[in-house]
C-alpha positions, -999 to 999 in steps of 0.1 A, spaced: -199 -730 -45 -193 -699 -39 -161 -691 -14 -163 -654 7 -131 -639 1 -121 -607 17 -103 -581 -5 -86 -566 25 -96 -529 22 -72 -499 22 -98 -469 23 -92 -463 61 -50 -462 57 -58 -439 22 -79 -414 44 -50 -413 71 -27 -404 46 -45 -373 29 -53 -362 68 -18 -359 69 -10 -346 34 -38 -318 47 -25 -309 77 14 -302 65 -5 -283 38 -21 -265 61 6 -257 86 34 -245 56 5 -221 46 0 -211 81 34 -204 81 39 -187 45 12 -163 42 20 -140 69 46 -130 50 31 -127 13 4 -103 35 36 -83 47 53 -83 17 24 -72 -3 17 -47 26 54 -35 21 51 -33 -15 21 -12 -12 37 10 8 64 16 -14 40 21 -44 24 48 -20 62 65 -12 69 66 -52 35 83 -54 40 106 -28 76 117 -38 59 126 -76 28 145 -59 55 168 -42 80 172 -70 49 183 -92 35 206 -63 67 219 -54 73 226 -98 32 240 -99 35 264 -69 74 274 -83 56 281 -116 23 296 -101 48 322 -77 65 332 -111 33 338 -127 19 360 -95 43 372 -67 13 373 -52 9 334 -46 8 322 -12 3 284 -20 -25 255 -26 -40 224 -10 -51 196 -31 -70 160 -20 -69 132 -39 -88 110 -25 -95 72 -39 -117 81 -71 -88 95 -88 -58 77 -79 -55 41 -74 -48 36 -40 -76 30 -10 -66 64 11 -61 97 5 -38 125 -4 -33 156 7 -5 178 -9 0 213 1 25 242 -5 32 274 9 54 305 10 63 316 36 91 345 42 106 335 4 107 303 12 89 274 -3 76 246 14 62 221 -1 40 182 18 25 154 8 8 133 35 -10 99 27 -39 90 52 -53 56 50 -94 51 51 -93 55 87 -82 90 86 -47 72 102 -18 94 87 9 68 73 37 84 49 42 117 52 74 141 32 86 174 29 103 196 5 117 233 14 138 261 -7 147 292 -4 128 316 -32 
Protein backbone atom coordinates (compact mmCIF):
# COMPACT_ATOMS: atom_id res chain seq x y z
CA UNK A 1 0.00 0.00 0.00
CA UNK A 2 0.79 3.04 -0.79
CA UNK A 3 0.70 5.72 2.35
CA UNK A 4 -0.05 9.81 1.22
CA UNK A 5 2.61 11.57 2.95
CA UNK A 6 2.77 15.27 2.79
CA UNK A 7 6.23 16.88 2.23
CA UNK A 8 5.15 20.08 4.11
CA UNK A 9 5.98 22.74 1.36
CA UNK A 10 8.09 25.87 2.02
CA UNK A 11 7.54 27.73 -1.51
CA UNK A 12 4.99 30.27 0.12
CA UNK A 13 7.55 31.26 3.34
CA UNK A 14 10.58 31.24 0.33
CA UNK A 15 8.45 33.83 -1.69
CA UNK A 16 7.88 36.01 1.47
CA UNK A 17 11.34 36.15 2.10
CA UNK A 18 12.69 37.42 -1.39
CA UNK A 19 9.47 40.02 -1.18
CA UNK A 20 11.29 41.27 1.51
CA UNK A 21 14.91 40.85 0.35
CA UNK A 22 13.16 43.11 -2.79
CA UNK A 23 11.71 45.70 -1.06
CA UNK A 24 14.93 46.72 1.32
CA UNK A 25 16.63 46.49 -2.09
CA UNK A 26 14.50 48.66 -3.31
CA UNK A 27 14.18 51.23 -0.68
CA UNK A 28 18.44 51.50 0.03
CA UNK A 29 18.35 52.32 -3.84
CA UNK A 30 15.64 54.72 -3.45
CA UNK A 31 17.58 56.16 -0.94
CA UNK A 32 21.19 56.01 -2.66
CA UNK A 33 20.76 57.14 -6.15
CA UNK A 34 19.65 60.60 -5.55
CA UNK A 35 22.83 61.21 -4.59
CA UNK A 36 25.13 59.24 -7.28
CA UNK A 37 22.67 61.59 -9.79
CA UNK A 38 23.92 64.71 -7.63
CA UNK A 39 27.22 63.73 -7.35
CA UNK A 40 27.57 62.90 -10.97
CA UNK A 41 25.70 66.26 -11.64
CA UNK A 42 28.33 67.98 -9.42
CA UNK A 43 31.18 66.28 -11.05
CA UNK A 44 29.93 67.43 -14.35
CA UNK A 45 29.81 70.66 -13.29
CA UNK A 46 33.15 70.82 -12.20
CA UNK A 47 34.44 69.17 -15.45
CA UNK A 48 32.49 72.12 -17.17
CA UNK A 49 34.33 74.92 -14.54
CA UNK A 50 37.92 73.28 -15.45
CA UNK A 51 36.84 73.67 -19.09
CA UNK A 52 35.68 77.04 -18.84
CA UNK A 53 38.65 78.39 -16.80
CA UNK A 54 41.16 76.90 -19.97
CA UNK A 55 38.68 78.50 -22.71
CA UNK A 56 39.34 81.93 -21.02
CA UNK A 57 43.09 81.57 -20.15
CA UNK A 58 43.46 80.62 -24.02
CA UNK A 59 41.14 83.58 -25.18
CA UNK A 60 42.43 85.92 -22.82
CA UNK A 61 46.50 84.57 -24.30
CA UNK A 62 44.85 84.65 -28.23
CA UNK A 63 43.27 88.12 -28.05
CA UNK A 64 46.76 89.35 -25.88
CA UNK A 65 48.69 87.88 -28.87
CA UNK A 66 46.14 89.02 -31.68
CA UNK A 67 46.30 93.01 -30.00
CA UNK A 68 50.27 92.62 -30.34
CA UNK A 69 50.03 91.50 -33.77
CA UNK A 70 47.38 94.46 -34.76
CA UNK A 71 46.76 97.48 -32.34
CA UNK A 72 43.98 97.52 -34.23
CA UNK A 73 42.11 94.41 -32.52
CA UNK A 74 39.09 95.04 -30.84
CA UNK A 75 38.29 91.29 -29.77
CA UNK A 76 36.48 87.89 -30.97
CA UNK A 77 33.46 85.68 -30.07
CA UNK A 78 33.80 82.04 -30.49
CA UNK A 79 30.85 79.05 -29.97
CA UNK A 80 31.56 75.83 -29.27
CA UNK A 81 28.85 74.10 -29.23
CA UNK A 82 28.49 70.06 -28.53
CA UNK A 83 30.15 68.74 -31.98
CA UNK A 84 33.42 69.84 -30.81
CA UNK A 85 33.73 69.61 -27.25
CA UNK A 86 32.42 66.85 -25.17
CA UNK A 87 29.95 68.33 -23.12
CA UNK A 88 25.90 68.49 -23.98
CA UNK A 89 25.76 72.56 -24.05
CA UNK A 90 27.46 75.21 -25.43
CA UNK A 91 30.18 77.67 -25.16
CA UNK A 92 30.47 80.95 -25.82
CA UNK A 93 33.92 82.76 -25.12
CA UNK A 94 34.35 86.34 -26.00
CA UNK A 95 37.00 89.09 -25.50
CA UNK A 96 37.21 92.62 -25.94
CA UNK A 97 39.20 95.86 -25.60
CA UNK A 98 37.90 98.26 -24.37
CA UNK A 99 39.75 101.75 -23.23
CA UNK A 100 43.31 99.52 -22.94
CA UNK A 101 41.77 97.20 -21.07
CA UNK A 102 41.12 93.58 -21.79
CA UNK A 103 38.32 91.70 -20.92
CA UNK A 104 38.08 88.50 -21.39
CA UNK A 105 34.26 85.60 -20.70
CA UNK A 106 33.38 82.36 -20.99
CA UNK A 107 29.76 81.44 -20.39
CA UNK A 108 28.49 77.72 -20.55
CA UNK A 109 24.69 77.40 -21.61
CA UNK A 110 23.12 74.13 -21.17
CA UNK A 111 20.67 72.65 -24.28
CA UNK A 112 18.00 74.77 -22.99
CA UNK A 113 19.73 77.95 -23.86
CA UNK A 114 19.68 78.14 -19.57
CA UNK A 115 23.13 79.99 -18.80
CA UNK A 116 24.92 77.83 -15.88
CA UNK A 117 28.71 78.83 -15.30
CA UNK A 118 29.76 81.85 -16.32
CA UNK A 119 33.67 83.70 -15.51
CA UNK A 120 35.50 86.64 -16.20
CA UNK A 121 38.95 87.80 -16.68
CA UNK A 122 40.06 91.71 -17.01
CA UNK A 123 43.68 93.60 -17.31
CA UNK A 124 44.84 96.61 -17.94
CA UNK A 125 46.72 96.71 -21.63
Amino acid sequence: MHKNTQIPTRHGAALIIAIVLLACLAIVTGMVLPQILRDRQESRLDLVRIQARQLLDDAFRNAETAREADPEFLGAALTLGPDIQPFPGTFLVTTQFANDVLTAEVQYRNVKGELLYRQTKGNAW
